[in-house]
Every structure is written in C-alpha cells, then in structure tokens.
VEXMILO-170135 format. One record per residue (C-alpha): residue number from 1; residue in three letters; x, y, z. Coordinates in Angstrom, 2 decimals. Example, Ala and Ser with C-alpha at 12.3 -4.5 7.8 and 13.67 -1.06 7.14 Angstrom:
2
+-----+------+---------+---------+---------+
: seq : type :       X :       Y :       Z :
+-----+------+---------+---------+---------+
:   1 :  Ala :   12.30 :   -4.50 :    7.80 :
:   2 :  Ser :   13.67 :   -1.06 :    7.14 :
+-----+------+---------+---------+---------+
***
This chain:
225
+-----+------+---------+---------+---------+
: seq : type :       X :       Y :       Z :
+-----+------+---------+---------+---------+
:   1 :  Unk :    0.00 :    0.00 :    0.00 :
:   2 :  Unk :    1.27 :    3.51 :   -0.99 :
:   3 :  Unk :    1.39 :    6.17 :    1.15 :
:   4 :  Unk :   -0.63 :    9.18 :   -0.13 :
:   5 :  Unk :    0.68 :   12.36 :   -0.36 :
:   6 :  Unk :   -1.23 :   15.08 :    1.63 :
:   7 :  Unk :   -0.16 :   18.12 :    1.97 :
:   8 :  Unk :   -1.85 :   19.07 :    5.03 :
:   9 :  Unk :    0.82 :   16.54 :    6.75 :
:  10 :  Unk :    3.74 :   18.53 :    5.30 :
:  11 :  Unk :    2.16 :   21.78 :    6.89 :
:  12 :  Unk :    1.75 :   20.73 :    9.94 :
:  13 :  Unk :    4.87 :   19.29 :   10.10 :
:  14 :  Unk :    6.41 :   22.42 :    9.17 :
:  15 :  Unk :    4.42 :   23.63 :   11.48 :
:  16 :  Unk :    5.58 :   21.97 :   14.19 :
:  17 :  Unk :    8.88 :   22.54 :   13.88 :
:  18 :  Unk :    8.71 :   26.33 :   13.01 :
:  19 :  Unk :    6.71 :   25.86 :   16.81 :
:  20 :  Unk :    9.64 :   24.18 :   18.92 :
:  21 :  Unk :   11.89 :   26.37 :   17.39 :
:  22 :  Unk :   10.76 :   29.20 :   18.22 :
:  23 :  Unk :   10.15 :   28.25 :   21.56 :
:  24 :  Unk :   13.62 :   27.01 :   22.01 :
:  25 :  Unk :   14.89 :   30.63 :   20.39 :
:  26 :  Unk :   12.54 :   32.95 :   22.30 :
:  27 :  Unk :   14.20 :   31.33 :   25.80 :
:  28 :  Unk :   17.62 :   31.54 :   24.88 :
:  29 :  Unk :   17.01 :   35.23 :   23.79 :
:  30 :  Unk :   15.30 :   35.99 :   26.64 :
:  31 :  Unk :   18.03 :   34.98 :   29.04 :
:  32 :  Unk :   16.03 :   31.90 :   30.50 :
:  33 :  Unk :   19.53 :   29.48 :   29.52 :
:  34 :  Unk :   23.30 :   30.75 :   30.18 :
:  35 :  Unk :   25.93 :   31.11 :   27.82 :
:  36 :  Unk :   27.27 :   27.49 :   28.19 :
:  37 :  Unk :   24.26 :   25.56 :   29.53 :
:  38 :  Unk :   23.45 :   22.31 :   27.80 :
:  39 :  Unk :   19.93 :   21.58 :   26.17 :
:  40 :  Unk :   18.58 :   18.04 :   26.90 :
:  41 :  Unk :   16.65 :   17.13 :   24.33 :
:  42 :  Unk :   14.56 :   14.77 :   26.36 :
:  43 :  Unk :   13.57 :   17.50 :   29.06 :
:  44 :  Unk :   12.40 :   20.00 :   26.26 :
:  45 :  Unk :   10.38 :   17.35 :   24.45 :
:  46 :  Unk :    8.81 :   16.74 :   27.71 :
:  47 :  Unk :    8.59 :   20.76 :   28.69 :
:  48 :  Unk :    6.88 :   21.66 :   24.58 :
:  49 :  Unk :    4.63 :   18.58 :   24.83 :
:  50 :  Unk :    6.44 :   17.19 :   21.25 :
:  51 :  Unk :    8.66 :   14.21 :   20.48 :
:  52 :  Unk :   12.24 :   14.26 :   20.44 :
:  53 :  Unk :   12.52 :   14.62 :   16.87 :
:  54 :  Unk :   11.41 :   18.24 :   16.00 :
:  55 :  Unk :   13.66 :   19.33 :   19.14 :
:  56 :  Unk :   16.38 :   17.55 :   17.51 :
:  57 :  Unk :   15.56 :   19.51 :   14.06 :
:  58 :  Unk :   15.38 :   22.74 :   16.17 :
:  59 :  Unk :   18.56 :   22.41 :   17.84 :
:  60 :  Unk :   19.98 :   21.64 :   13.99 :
:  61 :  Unk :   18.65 :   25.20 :   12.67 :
:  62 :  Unk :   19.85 :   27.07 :   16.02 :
:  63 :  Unk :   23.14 :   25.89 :   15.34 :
:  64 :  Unk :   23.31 :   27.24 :   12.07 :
:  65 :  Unk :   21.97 :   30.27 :   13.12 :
:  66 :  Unk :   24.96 :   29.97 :   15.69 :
:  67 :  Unk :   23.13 :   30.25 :   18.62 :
:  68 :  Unk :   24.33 :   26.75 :   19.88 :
:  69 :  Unk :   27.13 :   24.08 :   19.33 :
:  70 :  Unk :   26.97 :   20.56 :   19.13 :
:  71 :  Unk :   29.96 :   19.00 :   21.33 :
:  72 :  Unk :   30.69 :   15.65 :   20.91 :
:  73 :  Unk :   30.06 :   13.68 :   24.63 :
:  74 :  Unk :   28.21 :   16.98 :   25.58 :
:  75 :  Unk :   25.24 :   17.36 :   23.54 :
:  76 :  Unk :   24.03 :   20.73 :   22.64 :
:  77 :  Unk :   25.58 :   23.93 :   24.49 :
:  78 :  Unk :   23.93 :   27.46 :   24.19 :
:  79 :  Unk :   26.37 :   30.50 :   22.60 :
:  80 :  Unk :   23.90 :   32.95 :   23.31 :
:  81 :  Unk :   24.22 :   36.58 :   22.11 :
:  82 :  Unk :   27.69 :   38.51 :   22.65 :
:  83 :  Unk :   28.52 :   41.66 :   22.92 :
:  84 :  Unk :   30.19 :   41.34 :   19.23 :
:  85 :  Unk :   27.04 :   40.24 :   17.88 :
:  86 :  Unk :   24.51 :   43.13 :   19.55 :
:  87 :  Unk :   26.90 :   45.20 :   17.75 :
:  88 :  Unk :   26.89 :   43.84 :   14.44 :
:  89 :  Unk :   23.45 :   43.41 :   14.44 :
:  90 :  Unk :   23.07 :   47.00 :   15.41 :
:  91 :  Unk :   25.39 :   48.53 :   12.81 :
:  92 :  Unk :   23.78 :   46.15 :    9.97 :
:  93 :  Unk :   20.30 :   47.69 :   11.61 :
:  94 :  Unk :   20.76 :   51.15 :   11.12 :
:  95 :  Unk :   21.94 :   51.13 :    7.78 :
:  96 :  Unk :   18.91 :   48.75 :    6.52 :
:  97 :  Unk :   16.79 :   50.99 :    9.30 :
:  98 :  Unk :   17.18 :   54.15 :    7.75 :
:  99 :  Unk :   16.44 :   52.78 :    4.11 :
: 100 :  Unk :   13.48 :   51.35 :    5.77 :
: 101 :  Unk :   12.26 :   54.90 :    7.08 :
: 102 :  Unk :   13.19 :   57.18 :    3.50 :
: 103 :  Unk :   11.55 :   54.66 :    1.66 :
: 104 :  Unk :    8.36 :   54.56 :    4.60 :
: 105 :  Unk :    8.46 :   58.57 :    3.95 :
: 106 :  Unk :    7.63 :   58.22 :    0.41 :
: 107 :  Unk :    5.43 :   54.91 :    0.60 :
: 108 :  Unk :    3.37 :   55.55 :    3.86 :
: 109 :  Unk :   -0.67 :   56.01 :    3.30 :
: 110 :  Unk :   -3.83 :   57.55 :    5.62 :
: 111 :  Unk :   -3.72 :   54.38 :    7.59 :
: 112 :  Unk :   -0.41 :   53.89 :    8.62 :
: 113 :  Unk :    0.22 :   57.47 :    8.94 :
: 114 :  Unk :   -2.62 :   57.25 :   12.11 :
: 115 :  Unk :   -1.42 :   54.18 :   13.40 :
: 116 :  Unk :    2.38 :   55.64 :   13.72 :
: 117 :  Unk :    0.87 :   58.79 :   15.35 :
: 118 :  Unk :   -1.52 :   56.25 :   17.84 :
: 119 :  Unk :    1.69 :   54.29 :   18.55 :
: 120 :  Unk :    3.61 :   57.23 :   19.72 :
: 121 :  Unk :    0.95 :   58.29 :   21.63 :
: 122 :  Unk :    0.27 :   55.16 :   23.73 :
: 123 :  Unk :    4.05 :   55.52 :   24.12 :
: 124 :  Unk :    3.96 :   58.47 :   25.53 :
: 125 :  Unk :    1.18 :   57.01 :   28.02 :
: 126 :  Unk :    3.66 :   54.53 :   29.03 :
: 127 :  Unk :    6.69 :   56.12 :   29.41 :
: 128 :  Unk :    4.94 :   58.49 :   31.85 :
: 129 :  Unk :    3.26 :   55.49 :   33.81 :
: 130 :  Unk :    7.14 :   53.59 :   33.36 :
: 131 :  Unk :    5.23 :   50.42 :   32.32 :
: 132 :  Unk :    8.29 :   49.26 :   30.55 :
: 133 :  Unk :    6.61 :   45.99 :   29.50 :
: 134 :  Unk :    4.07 :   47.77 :   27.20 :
: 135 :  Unk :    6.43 :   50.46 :   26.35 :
: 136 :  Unk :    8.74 :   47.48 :   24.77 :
: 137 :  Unk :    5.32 :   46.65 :   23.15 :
: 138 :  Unk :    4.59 :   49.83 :   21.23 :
: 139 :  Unk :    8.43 :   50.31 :   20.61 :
: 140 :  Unk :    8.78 :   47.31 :   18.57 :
: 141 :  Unk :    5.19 :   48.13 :   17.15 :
: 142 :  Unk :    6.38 :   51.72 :   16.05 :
: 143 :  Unk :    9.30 :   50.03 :   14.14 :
: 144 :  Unk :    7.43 :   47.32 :   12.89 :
: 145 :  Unk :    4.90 :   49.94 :   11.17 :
: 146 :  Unk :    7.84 :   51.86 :    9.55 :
: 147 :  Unk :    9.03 :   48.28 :    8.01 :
: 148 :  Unk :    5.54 :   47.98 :    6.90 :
: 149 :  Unk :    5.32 :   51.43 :    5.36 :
: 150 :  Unk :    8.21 :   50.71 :    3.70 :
: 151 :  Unk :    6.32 :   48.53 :    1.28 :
: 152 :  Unk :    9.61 :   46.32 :    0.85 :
: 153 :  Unk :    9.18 :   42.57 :    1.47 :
: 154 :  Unk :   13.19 :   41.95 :    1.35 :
: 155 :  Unk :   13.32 :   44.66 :    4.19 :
: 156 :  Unk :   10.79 :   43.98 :    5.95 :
: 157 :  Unk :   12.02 :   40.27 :    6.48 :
: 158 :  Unk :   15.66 :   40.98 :    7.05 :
: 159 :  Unk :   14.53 :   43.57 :    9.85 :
: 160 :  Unk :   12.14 :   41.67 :   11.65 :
: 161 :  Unk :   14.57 :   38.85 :   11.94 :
: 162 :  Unk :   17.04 :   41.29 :   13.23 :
: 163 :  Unk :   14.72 :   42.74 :   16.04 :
: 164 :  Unk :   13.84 :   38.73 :   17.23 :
: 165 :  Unk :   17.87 :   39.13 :   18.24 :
: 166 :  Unk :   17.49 :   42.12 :   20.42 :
: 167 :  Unk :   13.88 :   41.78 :   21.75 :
: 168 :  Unk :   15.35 :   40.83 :   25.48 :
: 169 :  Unk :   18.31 :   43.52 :   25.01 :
: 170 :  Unk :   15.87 :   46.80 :   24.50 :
: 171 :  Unk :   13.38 :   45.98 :   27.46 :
: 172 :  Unk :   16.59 :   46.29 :   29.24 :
: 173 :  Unk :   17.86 :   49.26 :   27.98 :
: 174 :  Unk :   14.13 :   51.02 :   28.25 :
: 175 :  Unk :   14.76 :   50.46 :   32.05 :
: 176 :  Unk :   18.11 :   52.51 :   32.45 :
: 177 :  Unk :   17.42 :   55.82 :   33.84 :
: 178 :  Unk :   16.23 :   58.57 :   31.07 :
: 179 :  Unk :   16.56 :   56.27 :   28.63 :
: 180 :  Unk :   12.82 :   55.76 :   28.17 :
: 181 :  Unk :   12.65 :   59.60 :   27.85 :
: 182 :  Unk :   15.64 :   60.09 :   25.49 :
: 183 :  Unk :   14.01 :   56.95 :   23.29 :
: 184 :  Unk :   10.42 :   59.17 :   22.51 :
: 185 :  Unk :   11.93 :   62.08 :   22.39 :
: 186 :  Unk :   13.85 :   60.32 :   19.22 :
: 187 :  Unk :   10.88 :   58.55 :   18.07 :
: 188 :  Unk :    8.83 :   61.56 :   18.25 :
: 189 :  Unk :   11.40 :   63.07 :   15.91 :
: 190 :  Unk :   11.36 :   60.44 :   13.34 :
: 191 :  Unk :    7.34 :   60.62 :   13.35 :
: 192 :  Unk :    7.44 :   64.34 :   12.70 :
: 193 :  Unk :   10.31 :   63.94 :    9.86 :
: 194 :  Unk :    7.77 :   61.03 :    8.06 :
: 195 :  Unk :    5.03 :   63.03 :    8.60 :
: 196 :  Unk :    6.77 :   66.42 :    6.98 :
: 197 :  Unk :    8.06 :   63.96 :    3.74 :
: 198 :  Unk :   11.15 :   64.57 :    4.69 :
: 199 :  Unk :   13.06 :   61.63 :    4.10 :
: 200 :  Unk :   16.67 :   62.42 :    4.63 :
: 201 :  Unk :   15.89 :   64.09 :    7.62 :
: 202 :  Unk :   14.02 :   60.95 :    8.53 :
: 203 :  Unk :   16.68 :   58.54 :    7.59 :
: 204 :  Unk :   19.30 :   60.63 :    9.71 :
: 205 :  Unk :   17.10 :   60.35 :   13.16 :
: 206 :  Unk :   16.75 :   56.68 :   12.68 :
: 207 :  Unk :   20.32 :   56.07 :   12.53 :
: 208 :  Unk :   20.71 :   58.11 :   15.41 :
: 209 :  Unk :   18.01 :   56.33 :   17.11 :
: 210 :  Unk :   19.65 :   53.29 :   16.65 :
: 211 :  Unk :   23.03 :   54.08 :   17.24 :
: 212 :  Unk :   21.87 :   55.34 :   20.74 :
: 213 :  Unk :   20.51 :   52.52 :   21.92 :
: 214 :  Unk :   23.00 :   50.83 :   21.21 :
: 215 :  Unk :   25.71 :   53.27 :   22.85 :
: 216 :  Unk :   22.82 :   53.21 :   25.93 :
: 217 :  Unk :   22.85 :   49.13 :   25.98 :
: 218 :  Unk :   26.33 :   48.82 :   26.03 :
: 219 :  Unk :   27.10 :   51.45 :   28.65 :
: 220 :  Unk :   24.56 :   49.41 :   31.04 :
: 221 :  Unk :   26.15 :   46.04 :   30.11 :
: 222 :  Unk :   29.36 :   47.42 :   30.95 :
: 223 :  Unk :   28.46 :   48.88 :   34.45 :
: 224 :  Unk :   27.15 :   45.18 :   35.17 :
: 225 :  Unk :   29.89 :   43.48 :   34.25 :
+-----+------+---------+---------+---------+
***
C-alpha cells in the first residue's frame, strides 16, 4: 500500500517545527539558559509537549543560526548573544533601518500614517506610567509599522529577523534611567520627519536612534559586568 501524499501533513509538520523552534529561540534570547548551559533534548520534548525529533531539528537550525554548538560527549551547548554580535546586528540595523524609514516617507498612506501617530501616543502614556513591559510593546510596534510602510518585502524580512535578536536587550535598555525619555523624544522626531516627507531628515534620526541605543545598551552592560 502507498502512502498518499497530503499536503496538510507537510504543513503541519512544518508547522511543528517552526513551533519548537521558536520556543527554544525565544528562551535563549530571553536569558532563560546561560551562555554554556546544555539543552537536553529529552527535558524539552517533555517541557513543549512534542517528540524528540522536532527538538532535535530545532537544535539543527539554532546551530546554524549559531546560537548553539553541538559538542561531541556533551550534547548541545547554548552560545547565546555577545557583545560582538549586539553590535553587528546594530550597525547592519541602522543602515537597513534608515532605508526602511526614507523609503516609509515616500510609501506611507492615511492608515499607517494614524497608526504611527496612535503608537507614539500610547508611548507616551507609558513612558509616563514607566510600564516598561508595554512600552517594549509599542516600541517594537512603532518600528514594525515603519518596516511595513516601507512597502519592501526583502526589508521587511531581514529587519524583523534582526529585532527577534534584540527583543530581550531593549526591554533592558528602556529600564536605564532617562533612557525611556531620550528613546520618545527620538521617536517623536522620526514621526514628525515622516510626517513632513522629509526623508533624509528621517533617515538621519533613525540612525541616530539606533546608534543610541546601542551606545545606551552597552554602557549598562558594561556597568554590570
């Protein structure tokens, strides 16, 4: 008897294993295993509710996404994120960043234009209330709304693969003193420059925006180390 092809299978397979990934990624990047800590493939079968095979598939893709290394008579051992790569990822961001905004200048309609504006203003609300949690929220949200004014799919990808990387690293700089302040202060500038069509002046706050952050980020990491 031959088996039938049905592509409903293959989905949810894919499915599947785009779901234990991600669940695997999202707790290394948000600090839940050390740099160094081995992932039993058993335990986080058990923990997801899967067998061990899409774990095993998972720990195959985060390795070539070098986020872990399989050692021989170890298993698997998480890298985690470095210093080196917050700042690559950083300088790669602002350069695709600020395309994303001068091209979100010319591109943006009605809609998006309100739901920027709307952004910024819940984050106003929660800067002033220093919920940092939903201020994290509407951050990535106010980026994420550029990307998709943009009207660039390649962009748009690359960028929101980028921000999966730093997700953990910008609630923690939101919580450094003035920070939070500093960060709408920069996004209300980049609003305003969209808003006005003017793109260069647009492109030139996001890289600043961006290149803050990251001079704020490492600053903190540096006092705690």
């Amino acid at each position: 008897m031959h088996y039938r092809y049905n592509k409903s299978d293959y989905l949810d397979q894919e499915s599947l294993r785009s779901r234990v990934f991600n669940h695997i990624l999202e707790d290394i990047l948000n600090g839940k295993y050390e740099e160094g800590q081995a992932l039993v493939e058993t335990k986080l079968a058990q923990e997801i509710g899967v067998s061990r095979t899409p774990v095993r598939e998972a720990f195959r893709q985060l390795e070539l996404d070098g986020l872990v290394t399989s050692i021989p008579n170890k298993g698997v051992v998480v890298n985690g994120i470095s210093d080196k790569d917050i700042e690559e990822i950083f300088a790669v961001r602002s350069l695709i960043e600020g395309l994303a905004v001068r091209w979100a200048t010319e591109n943006i309609n009605e809609e998006q234009r309100r739901d920027l504006e709307e952004t910024a203003e819940l984050m106003v609300y929660y800067t002033k209330k220093k919920d940092y949690q939903q201020l994290a929220k509407y951050d990535a949200r106010f980026h994420s709304l550029i990307y998709d004014s943009c009207q660039s799919k390649v962009l748009r990808h690359i960028l929101r693969s980028l921000m999966r990387y730093i997700q953990h690293a910008r609630l923690g700089s939101l919580k450094v003193p003035k920070r939070a302040e500093q960060a709408l202060k920069e996004h209300r500038e980049i609003l305003e420059a969209i808003l006005a069509g003017k793109k260069d002046i647009a492109e030139q706050k996001m890289v600043h925006h961006v290149n803050s952050a990251l001079e704020n980020l490492l600053k903190e990491k540096n006092k705690t180390n």
